[in-house]
C-alpha positions in Angstrom: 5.9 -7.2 -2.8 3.4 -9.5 -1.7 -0.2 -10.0 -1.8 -2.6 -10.7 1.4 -5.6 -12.9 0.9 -7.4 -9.9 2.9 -9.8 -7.6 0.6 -11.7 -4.2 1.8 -14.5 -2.2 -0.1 -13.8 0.8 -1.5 -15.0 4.1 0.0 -17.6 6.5 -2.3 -14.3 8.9 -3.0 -12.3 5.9 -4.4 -15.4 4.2 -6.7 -15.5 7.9 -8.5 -11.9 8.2 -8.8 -11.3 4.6 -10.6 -14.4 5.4 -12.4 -12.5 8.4 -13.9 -9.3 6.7 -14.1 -11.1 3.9 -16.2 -12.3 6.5 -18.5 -9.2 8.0 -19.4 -6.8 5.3 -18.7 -4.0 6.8 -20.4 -4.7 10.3 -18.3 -2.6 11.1 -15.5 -4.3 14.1 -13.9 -5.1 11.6 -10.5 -1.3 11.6 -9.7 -0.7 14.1 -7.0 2.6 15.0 -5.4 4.6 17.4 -3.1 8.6 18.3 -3.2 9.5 19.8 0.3 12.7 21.5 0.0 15.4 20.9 2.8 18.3 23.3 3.3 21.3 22.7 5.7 22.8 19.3 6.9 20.6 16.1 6.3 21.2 12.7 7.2 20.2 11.3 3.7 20.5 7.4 5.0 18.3 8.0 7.7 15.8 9.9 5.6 15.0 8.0 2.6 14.9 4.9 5.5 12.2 7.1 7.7 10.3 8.0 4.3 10.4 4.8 2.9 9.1 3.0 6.2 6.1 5.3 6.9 4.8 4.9 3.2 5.2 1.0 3.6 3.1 1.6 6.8 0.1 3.7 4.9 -2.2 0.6 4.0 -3.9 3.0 1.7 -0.7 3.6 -0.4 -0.4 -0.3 -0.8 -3.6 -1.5 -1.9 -4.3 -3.4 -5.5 -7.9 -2.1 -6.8 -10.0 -5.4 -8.7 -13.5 -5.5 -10.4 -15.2 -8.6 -10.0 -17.1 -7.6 -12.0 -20.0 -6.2 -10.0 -18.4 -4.9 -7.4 -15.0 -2.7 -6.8 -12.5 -4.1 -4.1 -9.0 -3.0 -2.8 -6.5 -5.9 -2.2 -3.7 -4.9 0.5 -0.3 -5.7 -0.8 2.3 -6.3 1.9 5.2 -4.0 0.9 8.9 -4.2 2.5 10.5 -1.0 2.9 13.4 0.2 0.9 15.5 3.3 1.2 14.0 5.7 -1.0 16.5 6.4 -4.9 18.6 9.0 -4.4 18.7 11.3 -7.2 22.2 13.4 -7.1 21.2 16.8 -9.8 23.9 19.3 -8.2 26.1 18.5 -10.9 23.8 19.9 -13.5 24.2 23.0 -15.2 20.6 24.0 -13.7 19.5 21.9 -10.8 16.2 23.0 -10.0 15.8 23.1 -13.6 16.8 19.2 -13.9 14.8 18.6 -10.6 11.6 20.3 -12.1 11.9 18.3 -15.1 12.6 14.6 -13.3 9.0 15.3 -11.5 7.5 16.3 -14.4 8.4 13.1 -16.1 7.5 11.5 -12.9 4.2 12.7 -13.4 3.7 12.3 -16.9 3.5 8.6 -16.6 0.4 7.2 -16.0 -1.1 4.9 -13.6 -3.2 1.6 -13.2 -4.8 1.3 -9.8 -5.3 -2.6 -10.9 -1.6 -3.8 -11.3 0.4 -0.2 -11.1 2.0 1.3 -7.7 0.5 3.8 -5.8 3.0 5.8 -5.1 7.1 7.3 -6.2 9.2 8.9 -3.9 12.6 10.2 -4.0 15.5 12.2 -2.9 16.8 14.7 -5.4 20.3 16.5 -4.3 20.6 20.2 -5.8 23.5 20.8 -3.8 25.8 19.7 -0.8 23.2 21.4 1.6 20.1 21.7 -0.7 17.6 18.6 -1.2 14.1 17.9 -2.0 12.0 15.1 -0.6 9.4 14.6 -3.2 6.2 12.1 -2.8 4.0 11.2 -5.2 0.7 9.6 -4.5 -2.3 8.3 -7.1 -5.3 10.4 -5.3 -7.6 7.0 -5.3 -5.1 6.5 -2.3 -4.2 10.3 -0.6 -5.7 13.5 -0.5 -3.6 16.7 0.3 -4.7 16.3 4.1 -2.3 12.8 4.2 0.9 14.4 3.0 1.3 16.6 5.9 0.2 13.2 8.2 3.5 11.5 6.4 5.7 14.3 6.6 4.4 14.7 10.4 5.7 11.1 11.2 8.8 11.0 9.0 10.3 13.9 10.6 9.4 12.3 14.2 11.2 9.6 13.3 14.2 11.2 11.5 14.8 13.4 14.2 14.5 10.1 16.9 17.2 8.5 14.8 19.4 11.5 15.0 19.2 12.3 18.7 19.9 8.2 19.3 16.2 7.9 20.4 13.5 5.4 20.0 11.4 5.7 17.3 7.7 7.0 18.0 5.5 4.4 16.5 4.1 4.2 13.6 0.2 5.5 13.7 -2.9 3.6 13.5 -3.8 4.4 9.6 -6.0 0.8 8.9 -8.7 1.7 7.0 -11.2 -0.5 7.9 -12.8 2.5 10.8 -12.6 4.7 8.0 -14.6 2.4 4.9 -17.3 1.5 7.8 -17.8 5.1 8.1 -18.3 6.1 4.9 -20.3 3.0 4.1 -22.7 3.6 7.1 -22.8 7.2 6.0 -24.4 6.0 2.2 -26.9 4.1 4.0 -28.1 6.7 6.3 -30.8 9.3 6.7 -28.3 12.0 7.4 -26.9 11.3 3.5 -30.6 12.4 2.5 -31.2 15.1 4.8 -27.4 16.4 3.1 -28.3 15.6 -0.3 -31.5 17.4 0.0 -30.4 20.4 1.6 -27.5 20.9 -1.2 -29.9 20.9 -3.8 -32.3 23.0 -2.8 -29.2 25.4 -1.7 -27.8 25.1 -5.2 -30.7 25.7 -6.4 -30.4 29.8 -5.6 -27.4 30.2 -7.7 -26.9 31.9 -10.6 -25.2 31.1 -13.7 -21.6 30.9 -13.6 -19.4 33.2 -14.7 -17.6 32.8 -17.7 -14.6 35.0 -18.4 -13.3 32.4 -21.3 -14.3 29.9 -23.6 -14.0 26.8 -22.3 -10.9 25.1 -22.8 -9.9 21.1 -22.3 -8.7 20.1 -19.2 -5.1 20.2 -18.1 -2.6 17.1 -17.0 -0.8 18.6 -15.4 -1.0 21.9 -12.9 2.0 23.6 -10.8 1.5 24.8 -7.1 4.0 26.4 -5.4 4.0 27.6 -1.6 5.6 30.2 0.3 5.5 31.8 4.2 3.7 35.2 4.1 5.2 37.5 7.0 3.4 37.3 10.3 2.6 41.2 10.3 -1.1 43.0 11.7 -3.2 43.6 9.1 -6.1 46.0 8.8 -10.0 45.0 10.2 -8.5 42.2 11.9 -8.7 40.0 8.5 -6.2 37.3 7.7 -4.5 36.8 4.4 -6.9 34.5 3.2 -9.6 36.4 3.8 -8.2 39.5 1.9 -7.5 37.2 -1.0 -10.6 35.6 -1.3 -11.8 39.5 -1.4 -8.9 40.2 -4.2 -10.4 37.4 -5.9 -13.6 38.3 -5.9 -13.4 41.9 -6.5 -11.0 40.9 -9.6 -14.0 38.5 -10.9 -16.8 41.0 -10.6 -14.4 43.8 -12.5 -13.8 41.4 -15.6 -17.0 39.1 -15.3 -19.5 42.1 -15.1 -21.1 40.5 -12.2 -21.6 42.2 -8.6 -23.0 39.2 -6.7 -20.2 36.4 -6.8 -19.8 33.3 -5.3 -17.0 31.6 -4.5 -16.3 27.5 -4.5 -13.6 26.8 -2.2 -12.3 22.9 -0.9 -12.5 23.0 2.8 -11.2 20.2 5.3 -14.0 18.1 6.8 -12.8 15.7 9.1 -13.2 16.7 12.4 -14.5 13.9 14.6 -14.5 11.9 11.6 -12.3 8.5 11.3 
């Protein structure tokens, strides 16, 4: 791996995140990561090679983050790809068991956005037909949003090498278009007119709820996803919307409180570069 002579700010998102990685250095709650499972016949040559292209591609997985000082700066790093390790657990008395406990260590080991790689991914073998791509990203780099953008192009480009097709190119991620965004965005009067409007609305809140003392934050946290059945439901309502009601009705039950509201991450990037 090599170093360009090439250096970008940092966006708002990243300057928090190192700022919170610098305070807990040793911390590594700003590792994210995703295992998708793949069942049936897999070319795992062509795989790991399609993975371990597209994450050489992602500038923002490849950057080296430097204070000067005064000011915060990202360093690209020009990365050659190399097939992905393959990881063969089927021979364990409990694969999913050994596979669970390979990504925890993976994740257990924590990161320097100023020297340390940005990223770890592998293939893990459960079985002859039973495999798990897993990606692991520092979040100073990739949100939840970017996974499904590298999944998106690996699979293009695993299924092109299968068929005996070209590969679709690799996308446009630079992130120059998106720094000049957000630093135009800091700098404008719509940043204001937001800031303003959020703190007034905040403002109408009322206390949280507390059903537990406060306890210290986790490292670690598991997530696990599954396909609900495509069947009608009642009122018209999608499963999210029922479970944010579940959720809330659950709350108000233990919490004692009638009026809740509920803080939930939403994608904002419409239109956005």
């Amino acid at each position: 791996m090599t170093e360009t002579s090439t250096r970008l700010p940092v966006s708002y998102a990243q300057h928090g995140i190192w700022m919170g990685q610098r305070l807990a250095p040793d911390n590594p709650g700003y590792w994210t990561a995703e295992a998708i499972e793949l069942k049936g016949p897999l070319d795992a040559g062509i795989l790991r090679a399609c993975a371990a292209e597209a994450l050489a591609h992602c500038p923002a997985l490849n950057m080296r983050f430097e204070f000067d000082g005064e000011t915060l700066w990202q360093h690209p790093r020009r990365n050659s790809p190399q097939p992905l390790p393959w990881h063969d657990l089927s021979g364990e008395s409990d694969p999913e068991a050994a596979a669970a406990a390979w990504m925890r260590g993976a994740l257990s080991q924590p990161c320097d956005p100023a020297v340390d790689p940005l990223y770890r991914s592998a293939l893990l073998q459960l079985g002859p037909r039973h495999f798990l791509w897993y990606v692991q990203t520092h979040h100073i780099a990739l949100d939840g949003f970017a996974y499904g953008l590298l999944s998106k192009v690996v699979a293009a480009r695993y299924n092109a090498a299968l068929r005996g097709q070209d590969a679709p190119p690799l996308p446009d991620w630079r992130l120059e278009p998106v720094l000049a965004e957000d630093q135009a965005y800091q700098t404008s009067e719509q940043r204001e007119r937001d800031r303003a409007f959020w703190t007034a609305r905040q403002q109408a809140f009322p206390a949280a709820a507390t059903l537990a003392p406060p306890q210290p934050l986790a490292d670690g946290v598991r997530k696990a996803g599954r396909a609900l059945p495509g069947v009608d439901l009642a009122c018209g309502v999608n499963w999210a919307a029922w479970l944010m009601a579940a959720t809330a009705a659950w709350l108000a039950r233990h919490g004692g409180q009638r009026a809740i509201t509920l803080g939930l991450p939403v994608m904002n990037r419409m239109g956005s570069a």
